[in-house]
ZAROSE-447454 format. One line per 8 residues: number of its first residue (from 1); their letters; for each residue x, y, z of N, C-alpha, C, O, CB. Coordinates in Angstrom, 3 decimals. Glycine has a CB too. Example, Ala and Ser with C-alpha at 12.3 -4.5 7.8 and 13.67 -1.06 7.14 Angstrom:
% ZAROSE-447454
1) as) 13.190:-5.690:7.800:12.300:-4.500:7.800:13.200:-3.300:7.800:14.236:-3.319:8.465:11.308:-4.473:9.046 ~ 12.850:-2.250:7.080:13.670:-1.060:7.140:12.900:0.030:7.870:13.409:1.138:8.039:14.084:-0.598:5.725;
This chain:
% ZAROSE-447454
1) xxxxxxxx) 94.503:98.055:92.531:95.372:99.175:92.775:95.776:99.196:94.251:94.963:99.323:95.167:94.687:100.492:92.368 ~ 97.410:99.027:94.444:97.481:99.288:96.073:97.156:100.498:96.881:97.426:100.518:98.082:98.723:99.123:96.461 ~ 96.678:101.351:96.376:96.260:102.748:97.255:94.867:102.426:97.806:94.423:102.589:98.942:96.162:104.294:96.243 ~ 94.220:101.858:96.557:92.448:101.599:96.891:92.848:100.579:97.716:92.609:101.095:98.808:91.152:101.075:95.521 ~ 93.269:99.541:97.945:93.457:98.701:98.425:93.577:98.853:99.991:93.010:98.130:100.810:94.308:98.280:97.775 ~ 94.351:99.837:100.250:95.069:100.788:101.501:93.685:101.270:102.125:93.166:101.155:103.236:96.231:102.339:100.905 ~ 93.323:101.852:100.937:92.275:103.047:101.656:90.773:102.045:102.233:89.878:102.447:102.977:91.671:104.544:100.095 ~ 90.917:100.600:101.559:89.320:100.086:102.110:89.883:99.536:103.459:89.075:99.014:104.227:88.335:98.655:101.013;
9) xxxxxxxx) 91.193:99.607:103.811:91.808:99.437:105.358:90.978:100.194:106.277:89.996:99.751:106.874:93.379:100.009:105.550 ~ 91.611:101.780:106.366:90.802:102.805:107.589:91.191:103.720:106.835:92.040:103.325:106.035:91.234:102.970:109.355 ~ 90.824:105.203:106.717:91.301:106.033:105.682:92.265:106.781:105.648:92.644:107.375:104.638:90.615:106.671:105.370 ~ 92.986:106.866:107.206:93.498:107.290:107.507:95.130:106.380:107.414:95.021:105.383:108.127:92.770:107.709:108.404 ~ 96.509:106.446:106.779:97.527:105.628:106.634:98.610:106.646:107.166:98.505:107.873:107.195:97.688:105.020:105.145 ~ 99.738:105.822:107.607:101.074:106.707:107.616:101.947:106.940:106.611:102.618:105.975:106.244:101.880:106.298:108.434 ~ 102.086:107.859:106.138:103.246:108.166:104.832:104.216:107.109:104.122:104.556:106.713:103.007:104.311:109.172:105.362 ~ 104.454:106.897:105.558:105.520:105.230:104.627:104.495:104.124:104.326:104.975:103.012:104.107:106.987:104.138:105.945;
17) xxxxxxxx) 103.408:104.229:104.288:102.389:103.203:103.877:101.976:103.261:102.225:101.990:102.440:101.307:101.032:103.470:104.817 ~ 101.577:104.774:102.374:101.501:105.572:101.624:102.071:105.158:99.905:101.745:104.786:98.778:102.131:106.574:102.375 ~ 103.506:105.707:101.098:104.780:106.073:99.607:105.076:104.448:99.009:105.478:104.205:97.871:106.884:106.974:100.353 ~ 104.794:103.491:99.996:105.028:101.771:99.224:104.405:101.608:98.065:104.874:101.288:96.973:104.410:100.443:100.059 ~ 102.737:101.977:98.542:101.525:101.485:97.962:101.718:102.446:96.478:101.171:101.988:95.475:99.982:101.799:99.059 ~ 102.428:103.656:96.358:102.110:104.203:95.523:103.711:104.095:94.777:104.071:104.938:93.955:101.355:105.489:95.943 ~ 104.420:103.157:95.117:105.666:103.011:94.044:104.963:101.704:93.576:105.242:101.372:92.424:107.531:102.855:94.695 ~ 104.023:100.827:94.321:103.662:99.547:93.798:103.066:99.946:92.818:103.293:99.292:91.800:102.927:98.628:94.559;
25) xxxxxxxx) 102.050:101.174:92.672:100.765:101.277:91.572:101.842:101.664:90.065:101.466:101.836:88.906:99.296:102.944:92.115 ~ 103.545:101.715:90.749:104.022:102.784:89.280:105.281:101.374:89.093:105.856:101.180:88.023:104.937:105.179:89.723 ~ 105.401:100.948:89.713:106.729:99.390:89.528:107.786:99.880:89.618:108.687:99.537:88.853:106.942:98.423:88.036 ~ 108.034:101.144:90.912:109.051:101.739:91.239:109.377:101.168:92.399:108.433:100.791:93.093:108.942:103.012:91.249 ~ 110.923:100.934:92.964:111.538:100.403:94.283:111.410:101.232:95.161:112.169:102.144:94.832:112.866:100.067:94.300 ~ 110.765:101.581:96.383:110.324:101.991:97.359:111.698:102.492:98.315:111.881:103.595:98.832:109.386:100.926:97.853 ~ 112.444:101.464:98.343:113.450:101.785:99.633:114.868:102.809:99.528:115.906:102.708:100.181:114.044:100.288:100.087 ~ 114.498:103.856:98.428:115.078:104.521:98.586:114.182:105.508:99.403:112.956:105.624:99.401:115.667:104.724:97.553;
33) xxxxxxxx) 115.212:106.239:100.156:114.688:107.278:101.416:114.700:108.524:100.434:113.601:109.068:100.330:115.893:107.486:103.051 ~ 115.997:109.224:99.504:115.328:110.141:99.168:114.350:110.394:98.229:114.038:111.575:98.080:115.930:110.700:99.061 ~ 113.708:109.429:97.457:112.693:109.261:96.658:111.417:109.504:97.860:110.383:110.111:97.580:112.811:107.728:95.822 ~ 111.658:109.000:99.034:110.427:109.146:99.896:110.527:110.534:100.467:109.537:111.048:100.986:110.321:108.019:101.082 ~ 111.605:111.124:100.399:111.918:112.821:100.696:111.068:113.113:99.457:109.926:113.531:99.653:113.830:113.548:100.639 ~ 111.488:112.943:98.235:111.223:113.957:97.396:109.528:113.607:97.659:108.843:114.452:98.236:112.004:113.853:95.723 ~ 109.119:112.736:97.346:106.939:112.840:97.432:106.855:112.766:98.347:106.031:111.860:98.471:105.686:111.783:96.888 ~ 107.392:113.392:100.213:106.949:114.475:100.890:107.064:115.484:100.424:106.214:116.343:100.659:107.328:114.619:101.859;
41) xxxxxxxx) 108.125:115.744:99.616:108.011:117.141:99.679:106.900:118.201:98.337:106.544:119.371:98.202:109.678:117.490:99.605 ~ 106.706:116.716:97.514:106.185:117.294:96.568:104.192:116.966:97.305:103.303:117.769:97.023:106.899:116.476:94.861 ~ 104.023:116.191:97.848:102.549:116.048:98.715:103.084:117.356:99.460:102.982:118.122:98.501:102.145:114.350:99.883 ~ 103.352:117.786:100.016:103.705:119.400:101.050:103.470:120.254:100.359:102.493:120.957:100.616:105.197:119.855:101.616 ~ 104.334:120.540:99.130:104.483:121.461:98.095:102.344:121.479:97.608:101.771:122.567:97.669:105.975:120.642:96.621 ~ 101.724:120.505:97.293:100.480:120.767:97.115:99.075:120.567:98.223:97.957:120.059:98.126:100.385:120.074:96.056 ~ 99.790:121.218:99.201:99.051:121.340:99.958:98.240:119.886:100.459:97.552:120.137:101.449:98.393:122.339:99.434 ~ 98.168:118.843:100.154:97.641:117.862:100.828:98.020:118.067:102.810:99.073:118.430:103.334:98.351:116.437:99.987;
49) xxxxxxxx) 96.562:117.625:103.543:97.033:117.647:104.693:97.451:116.754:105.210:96.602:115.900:105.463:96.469:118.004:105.317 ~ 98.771:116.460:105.607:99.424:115.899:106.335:99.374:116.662:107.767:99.390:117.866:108.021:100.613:115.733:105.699 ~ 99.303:115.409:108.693:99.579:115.901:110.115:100.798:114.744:110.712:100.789:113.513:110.719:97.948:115.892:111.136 ~ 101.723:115.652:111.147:103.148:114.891:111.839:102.775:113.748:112.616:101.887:113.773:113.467:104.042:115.873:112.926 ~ 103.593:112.552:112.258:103.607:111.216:112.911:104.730:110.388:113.271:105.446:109.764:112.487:102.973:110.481:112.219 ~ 104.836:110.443:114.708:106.199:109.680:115.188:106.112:107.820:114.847:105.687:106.990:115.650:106.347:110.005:117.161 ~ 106.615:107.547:113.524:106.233:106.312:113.267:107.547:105.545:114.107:108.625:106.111:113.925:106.024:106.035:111.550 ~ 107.574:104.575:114.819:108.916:103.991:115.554:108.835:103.035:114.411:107.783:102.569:113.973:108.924:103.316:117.363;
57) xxxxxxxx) 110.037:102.783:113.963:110.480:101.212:113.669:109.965:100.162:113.756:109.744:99.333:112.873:111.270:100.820:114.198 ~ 109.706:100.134:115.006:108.783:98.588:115.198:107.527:98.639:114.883:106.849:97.676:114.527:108.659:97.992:116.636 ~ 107.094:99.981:115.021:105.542:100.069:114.152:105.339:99.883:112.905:104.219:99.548:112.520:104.928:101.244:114.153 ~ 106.464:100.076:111.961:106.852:99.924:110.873:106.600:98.513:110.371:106.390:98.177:109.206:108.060:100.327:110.869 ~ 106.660:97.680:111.545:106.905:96.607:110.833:108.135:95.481:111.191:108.987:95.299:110.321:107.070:97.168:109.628 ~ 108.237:94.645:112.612:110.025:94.583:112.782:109.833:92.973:111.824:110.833:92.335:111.496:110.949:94.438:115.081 ~ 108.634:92.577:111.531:109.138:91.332:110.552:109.242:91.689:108.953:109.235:90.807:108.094:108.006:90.023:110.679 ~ 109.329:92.921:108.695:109.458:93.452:107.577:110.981:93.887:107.399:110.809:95.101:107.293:108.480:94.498:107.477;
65) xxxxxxxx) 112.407:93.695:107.293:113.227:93.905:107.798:113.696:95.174:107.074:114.564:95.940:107.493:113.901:92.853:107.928 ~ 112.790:95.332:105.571:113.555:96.805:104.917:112.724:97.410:105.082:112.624:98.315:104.254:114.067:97.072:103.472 ~ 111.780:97.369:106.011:110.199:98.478:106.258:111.158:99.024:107.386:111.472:100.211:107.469:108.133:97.636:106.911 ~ 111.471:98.310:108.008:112.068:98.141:109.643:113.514:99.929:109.167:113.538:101.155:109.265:113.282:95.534:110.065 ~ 114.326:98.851:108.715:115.305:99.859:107.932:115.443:101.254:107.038:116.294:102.130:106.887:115.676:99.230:107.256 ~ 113.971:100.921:106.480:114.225:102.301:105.576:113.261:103.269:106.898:113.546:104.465:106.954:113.318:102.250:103.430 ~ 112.478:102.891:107.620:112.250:104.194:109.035:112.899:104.394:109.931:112.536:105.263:110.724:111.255:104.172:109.873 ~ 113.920:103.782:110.119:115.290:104.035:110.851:115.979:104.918:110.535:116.409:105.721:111.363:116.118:103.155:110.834;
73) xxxxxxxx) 116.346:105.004:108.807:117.282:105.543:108.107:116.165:106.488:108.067:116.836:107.509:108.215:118.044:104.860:106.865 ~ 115.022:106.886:107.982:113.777:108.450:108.003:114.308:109.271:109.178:114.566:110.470:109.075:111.722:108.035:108.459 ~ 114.478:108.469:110.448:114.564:108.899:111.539:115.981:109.749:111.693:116.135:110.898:112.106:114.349:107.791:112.388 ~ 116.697:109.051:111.350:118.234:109.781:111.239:118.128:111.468:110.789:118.488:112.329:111.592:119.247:108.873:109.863 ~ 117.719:111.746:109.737:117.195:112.767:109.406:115.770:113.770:109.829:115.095:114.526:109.130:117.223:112.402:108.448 ~ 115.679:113.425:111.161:113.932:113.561:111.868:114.099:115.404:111.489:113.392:115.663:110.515:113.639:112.960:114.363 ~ 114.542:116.151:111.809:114.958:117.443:111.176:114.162:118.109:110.213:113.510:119.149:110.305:116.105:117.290:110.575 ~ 114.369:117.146:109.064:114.162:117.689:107.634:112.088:116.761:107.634:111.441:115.741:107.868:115.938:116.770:106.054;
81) xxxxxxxx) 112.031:118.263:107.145:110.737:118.441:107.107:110.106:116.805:106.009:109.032:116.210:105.920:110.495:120.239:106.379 ~ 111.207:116.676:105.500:110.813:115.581:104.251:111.064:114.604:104.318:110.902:113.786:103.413:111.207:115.654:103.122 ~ 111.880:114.217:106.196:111.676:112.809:106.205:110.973:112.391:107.305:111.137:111.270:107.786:112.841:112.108:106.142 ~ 110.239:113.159:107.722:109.146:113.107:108.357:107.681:111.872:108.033:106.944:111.701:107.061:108.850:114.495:108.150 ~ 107.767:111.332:109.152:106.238:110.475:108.306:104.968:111.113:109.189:105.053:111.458:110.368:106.184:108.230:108.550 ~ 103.962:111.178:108.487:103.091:111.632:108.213:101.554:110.828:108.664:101.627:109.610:108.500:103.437:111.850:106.999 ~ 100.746:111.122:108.984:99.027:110.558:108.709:98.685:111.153:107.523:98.671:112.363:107.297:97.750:111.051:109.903 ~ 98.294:109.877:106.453:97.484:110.829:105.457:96.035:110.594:105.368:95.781:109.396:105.245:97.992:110.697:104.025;
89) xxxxxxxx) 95.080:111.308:105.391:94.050:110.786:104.576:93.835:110.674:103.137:93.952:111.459:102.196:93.196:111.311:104.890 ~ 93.548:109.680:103.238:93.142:108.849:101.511:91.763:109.555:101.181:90.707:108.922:101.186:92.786:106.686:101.543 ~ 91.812:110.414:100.998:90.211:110.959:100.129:90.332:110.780:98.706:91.276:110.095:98.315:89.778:112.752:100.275 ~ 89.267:111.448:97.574:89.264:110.699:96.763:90.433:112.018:96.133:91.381:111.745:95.396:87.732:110.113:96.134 ~ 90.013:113.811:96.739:91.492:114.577:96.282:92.591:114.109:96.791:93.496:114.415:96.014:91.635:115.996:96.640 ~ 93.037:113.477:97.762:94.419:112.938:98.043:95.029:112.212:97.066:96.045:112.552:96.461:94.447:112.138:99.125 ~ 94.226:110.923:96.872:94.351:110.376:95.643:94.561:110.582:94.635:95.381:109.846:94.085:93.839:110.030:95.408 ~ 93.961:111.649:93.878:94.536:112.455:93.093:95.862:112.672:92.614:96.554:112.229:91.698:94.270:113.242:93.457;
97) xxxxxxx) 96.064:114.008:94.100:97.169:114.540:94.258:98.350:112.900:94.245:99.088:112.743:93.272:97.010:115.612:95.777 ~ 98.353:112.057:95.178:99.290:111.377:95.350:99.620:110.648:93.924:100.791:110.360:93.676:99.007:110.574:96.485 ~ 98.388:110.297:92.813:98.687:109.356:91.655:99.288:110.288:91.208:100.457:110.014:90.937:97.657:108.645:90.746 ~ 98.842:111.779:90.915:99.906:112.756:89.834:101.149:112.827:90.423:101.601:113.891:90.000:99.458:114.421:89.564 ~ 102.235:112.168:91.380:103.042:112.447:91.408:103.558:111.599:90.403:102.965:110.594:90.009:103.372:112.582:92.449 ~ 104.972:112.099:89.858:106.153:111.484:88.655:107.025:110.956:89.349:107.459:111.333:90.438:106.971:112.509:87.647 ~ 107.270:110.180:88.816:109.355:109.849:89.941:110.048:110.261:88.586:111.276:110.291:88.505:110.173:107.337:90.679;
């Protein structure tokens, strides 16, 4: 599973790490931005703690070229609460919360 996978990293991940690992566990395409709006907003909506994270681009990833791109295109919108990236912790309720999301 890519979340467990994530989480035996450090427990702590950034949102766009997050939202990859958990379109991989469902065989959903990741690089849409508002799909990554909507599960912020639905991780927000249930209270999971997120704490605000200025992810740059190049942290993202610059040999990743649509990792690179789709936090560029986050950034454009820095504003909206939902394209915001995030620190999450991976606990075993995060987990939870993050598998019950639907696309």
């Amino acid at each position: 599973m890519y979340l467990d996978a994530l989480r035996q990293k450090v427990i702590f991940h950034n949102s766009v790490d997050v939202w990859i690992a958990t379109c991989g566990e469902k065989d959903v395409q990741w690089t849409n931005p508002s799909g990554y709006k909507k599960f912020i907003a639905y991780l927000l909506k249930n209270n999971l703690n997120l704490k605000a994270f200025n992810l740059c681009a190049h942290e993202a990833g610059a040999t990743e070229e649509e990792k690179t791109k789709f936090a560029q295109t986050l950034a454009e919108t820095k504003d909206d609460p939902n394209s915001q990236t995030y620190t999450v912790k991976l606990t075993d309720s995060a987990l939870k919360v993050i598998r019950s999301y639907t696309f």
